[in-house]
C-alpha positions as CSV (number, residue, x, y, z in Angstrom):
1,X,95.1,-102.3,83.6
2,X,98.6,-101.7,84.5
3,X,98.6,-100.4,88.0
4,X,101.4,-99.4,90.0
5,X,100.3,-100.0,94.1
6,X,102.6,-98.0,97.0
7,X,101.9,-97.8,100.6
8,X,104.0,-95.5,102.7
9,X,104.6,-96.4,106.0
10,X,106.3,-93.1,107.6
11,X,104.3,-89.8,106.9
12,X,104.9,-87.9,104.3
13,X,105.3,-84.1,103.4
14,X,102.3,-82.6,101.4
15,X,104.7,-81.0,98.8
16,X,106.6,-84.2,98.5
17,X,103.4,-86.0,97.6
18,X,102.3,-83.5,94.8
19,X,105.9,-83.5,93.2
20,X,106.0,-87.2,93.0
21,X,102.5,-87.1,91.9
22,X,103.0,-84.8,89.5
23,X,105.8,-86.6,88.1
24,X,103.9,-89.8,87.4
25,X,101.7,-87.3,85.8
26,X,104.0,-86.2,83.0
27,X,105.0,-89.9,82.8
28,X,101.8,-91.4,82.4
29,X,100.7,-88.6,80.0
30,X,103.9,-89.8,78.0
31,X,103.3,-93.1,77.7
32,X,106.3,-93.8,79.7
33,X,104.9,-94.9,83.0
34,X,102.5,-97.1,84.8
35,X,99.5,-95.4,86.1
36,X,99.3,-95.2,90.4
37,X,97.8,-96.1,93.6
38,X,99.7,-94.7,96.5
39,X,98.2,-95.4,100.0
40,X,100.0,-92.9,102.8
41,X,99.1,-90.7,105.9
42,X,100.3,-86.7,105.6
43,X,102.4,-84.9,108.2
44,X,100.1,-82.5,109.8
45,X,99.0,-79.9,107.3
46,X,95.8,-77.5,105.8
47,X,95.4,-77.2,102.2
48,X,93.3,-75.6,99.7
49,X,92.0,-76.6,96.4
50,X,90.7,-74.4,93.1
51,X,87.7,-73.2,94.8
52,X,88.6,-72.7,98.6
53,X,88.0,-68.8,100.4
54,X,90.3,-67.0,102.9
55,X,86.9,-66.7,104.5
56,X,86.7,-71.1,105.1
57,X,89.8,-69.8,107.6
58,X,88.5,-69.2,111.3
59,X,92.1,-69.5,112.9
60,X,94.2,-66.9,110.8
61,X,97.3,-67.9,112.4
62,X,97.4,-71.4,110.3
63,X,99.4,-71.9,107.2
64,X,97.3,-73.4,104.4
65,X,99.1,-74.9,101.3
66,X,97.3,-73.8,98.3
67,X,97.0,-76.8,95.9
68,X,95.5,-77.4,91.9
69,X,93.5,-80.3,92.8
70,X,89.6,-79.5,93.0
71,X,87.5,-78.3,96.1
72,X,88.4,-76.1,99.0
73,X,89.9,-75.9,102.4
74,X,90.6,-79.3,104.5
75,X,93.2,-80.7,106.9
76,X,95.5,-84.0,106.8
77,X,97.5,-85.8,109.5
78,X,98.3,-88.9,110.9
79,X,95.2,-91.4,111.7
80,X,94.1,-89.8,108.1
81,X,94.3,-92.2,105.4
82,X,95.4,-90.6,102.2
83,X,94.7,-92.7,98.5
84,X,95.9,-90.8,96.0
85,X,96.4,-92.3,92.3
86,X,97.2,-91.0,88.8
87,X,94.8,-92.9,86.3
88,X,94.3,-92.4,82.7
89,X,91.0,-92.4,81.4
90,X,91.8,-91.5,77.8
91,X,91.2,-95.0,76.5
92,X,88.1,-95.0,78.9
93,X,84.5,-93.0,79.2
94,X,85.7,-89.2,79.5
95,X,82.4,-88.9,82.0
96,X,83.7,-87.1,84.9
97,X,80.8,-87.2,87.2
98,X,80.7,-91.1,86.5
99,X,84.4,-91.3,88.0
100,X,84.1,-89.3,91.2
101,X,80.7,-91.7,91.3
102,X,83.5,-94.7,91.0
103,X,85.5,-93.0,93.7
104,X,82.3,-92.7,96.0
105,X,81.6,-96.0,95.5
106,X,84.5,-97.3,96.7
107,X,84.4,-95.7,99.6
108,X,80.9,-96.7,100.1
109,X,81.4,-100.3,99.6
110,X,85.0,-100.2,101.5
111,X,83.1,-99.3,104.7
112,X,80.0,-101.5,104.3
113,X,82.5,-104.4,104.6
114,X,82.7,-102.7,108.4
115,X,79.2,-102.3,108.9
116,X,79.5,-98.6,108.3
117,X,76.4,-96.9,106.8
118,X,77.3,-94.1,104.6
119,X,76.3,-91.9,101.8
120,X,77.1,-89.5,98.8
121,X,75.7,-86.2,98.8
122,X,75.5,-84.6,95.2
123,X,75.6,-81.2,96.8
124,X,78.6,-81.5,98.8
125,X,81.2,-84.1,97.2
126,X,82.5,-86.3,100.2
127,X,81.2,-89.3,102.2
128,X,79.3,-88.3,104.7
129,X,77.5,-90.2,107.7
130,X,74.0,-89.8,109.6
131,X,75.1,-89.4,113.1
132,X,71.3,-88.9,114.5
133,X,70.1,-86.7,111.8
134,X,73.5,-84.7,111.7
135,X,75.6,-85.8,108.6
136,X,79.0,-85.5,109.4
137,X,81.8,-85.9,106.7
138,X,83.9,-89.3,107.1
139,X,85.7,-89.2,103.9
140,X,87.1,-85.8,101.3
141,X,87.2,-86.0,97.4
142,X,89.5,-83.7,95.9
143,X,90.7,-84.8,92.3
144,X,91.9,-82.7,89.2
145,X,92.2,-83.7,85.5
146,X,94.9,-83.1,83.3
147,X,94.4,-83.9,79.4
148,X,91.8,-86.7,80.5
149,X,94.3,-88.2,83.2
150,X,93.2,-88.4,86.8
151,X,95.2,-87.7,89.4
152,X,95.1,-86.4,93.2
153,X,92.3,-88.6,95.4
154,X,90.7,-88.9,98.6
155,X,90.9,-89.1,102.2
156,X,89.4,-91.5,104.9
157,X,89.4,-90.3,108.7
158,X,90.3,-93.4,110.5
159,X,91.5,-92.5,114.1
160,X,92.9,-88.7,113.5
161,X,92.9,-85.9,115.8
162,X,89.5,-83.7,114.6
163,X,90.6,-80.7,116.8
164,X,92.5,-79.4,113.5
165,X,89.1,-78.9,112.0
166,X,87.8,-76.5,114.2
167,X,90.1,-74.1,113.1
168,X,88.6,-74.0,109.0
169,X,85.2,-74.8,108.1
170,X,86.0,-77.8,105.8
171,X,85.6,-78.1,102.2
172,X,83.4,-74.9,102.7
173,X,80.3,-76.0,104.8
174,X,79.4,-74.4,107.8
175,X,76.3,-76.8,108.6
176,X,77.6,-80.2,108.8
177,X,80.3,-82.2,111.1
178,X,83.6,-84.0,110.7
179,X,83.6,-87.3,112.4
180,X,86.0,-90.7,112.0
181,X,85.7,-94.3,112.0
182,X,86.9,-95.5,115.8
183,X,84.1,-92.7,116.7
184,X,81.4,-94.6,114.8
185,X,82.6,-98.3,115.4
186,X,85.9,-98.5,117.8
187,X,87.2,-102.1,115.2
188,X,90.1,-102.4,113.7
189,X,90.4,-101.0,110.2
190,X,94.2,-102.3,109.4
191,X,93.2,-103.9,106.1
192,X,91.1,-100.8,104.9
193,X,94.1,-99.8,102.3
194,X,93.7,-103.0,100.8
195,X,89.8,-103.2,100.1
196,X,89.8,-100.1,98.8
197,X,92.3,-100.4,96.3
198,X,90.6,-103.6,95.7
199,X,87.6,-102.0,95.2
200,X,88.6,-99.1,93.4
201,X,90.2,-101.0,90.6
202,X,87.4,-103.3,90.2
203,X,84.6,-100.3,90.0
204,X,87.3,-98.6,87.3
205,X,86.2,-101.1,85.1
206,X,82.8,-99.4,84.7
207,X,84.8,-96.3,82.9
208,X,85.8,-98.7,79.9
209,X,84.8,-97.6,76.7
């Protein structure tokens, strides 16, 4: 597995992202590039996926950036860390479900390693965790497939601002929180990025056909 790994240090544009990612798209679906992993943190910005509603909007005045990568209405800024990745699974099980499982997993394991209990929920995608009976939404899953190649990712709130928030109702649901990881443990997370591409690229090895 031939895997590319990129960390930005300086935030970057959301539009910038998707252009570079969909470059390594085209390349990777040519057989002329390496496949991706690209760790960074977004300028401050709204977007919604395929299935987001002008109704998810509670503060009209905000600009959202309407995006092809699945789900609906979220927000990204600094303290947020962003994984994206462009992965081909044509030479591996074309099981969607099973990969978002991979990508929950990840996640899952990443913050055990911090003692951080936390859970999938097969009704909303995400990774969510108990706060006293209230589930509150720690990490966002928002990936599209092109001709079997994976590409967009998922985001882990480390130390962001959650005010944002209150103007949307996130990824659609009205009944559940938004919370981050110095509000559950206040440690220092600097080597997260690394365990979870760690991570990631060891539980891709379940996809092989």
């Amino acid at each position: 597995m031939d895997i590319e790994i990129k960390k930005s240090t300086k935030p970057v544009k959301y539009k910038d992202a998707m252009a570079d990612l969909e470059a390594r798209l085209n390349l990777v679906s040519e057989n002329k590039g390496k496949e991706l992993i690209w760790i960074l943190e977004h300028e401050p910005v709204f977007t919604g996926g395929t299935s987001y509603s002008k109704n998810d909007i509670i503060d009209k005045s905000i600009n959202v950036y309407e995006t092809n990568r699945g789900g609906k209405i979220t927000y990204h800024g600094p303290g947020q860390l962003i994984f994206y990745f462009v992965i081909d699974l044509r030479n591996k099980k074309k099981d969607l479900r099973k990969f978002i499982s991979t990508i929950e997993n990840t996640i899952i394991e990443t913050l055990g390693e911090f003692k951080i209990e936390c859970q999938a929920d097969r009704k909303n995608i995400g990774i969510w965790f108990n706060n006293k009976g209230k589930l509150e939404k720690i990490a966002a899953i928002g990936v599209r497939i092109s001709k079997w190649i994976a590409y967009h990712g998922f985001s882990v709130n480390i130390d962001n601002n959650l005010d944002p928030y209150k103007k949307i109702i996130p990824c659609g649901i009205s009944d559940k929180g938004v919370t981050n990881l110095k509000k559950i443990s206040n440690q220092k997370f600097n080597e997260i990025g690394k365990i979870l591409t760690k991570k990631f690229i060891l539980n891709l090895k379940s996809l092989n056909a």
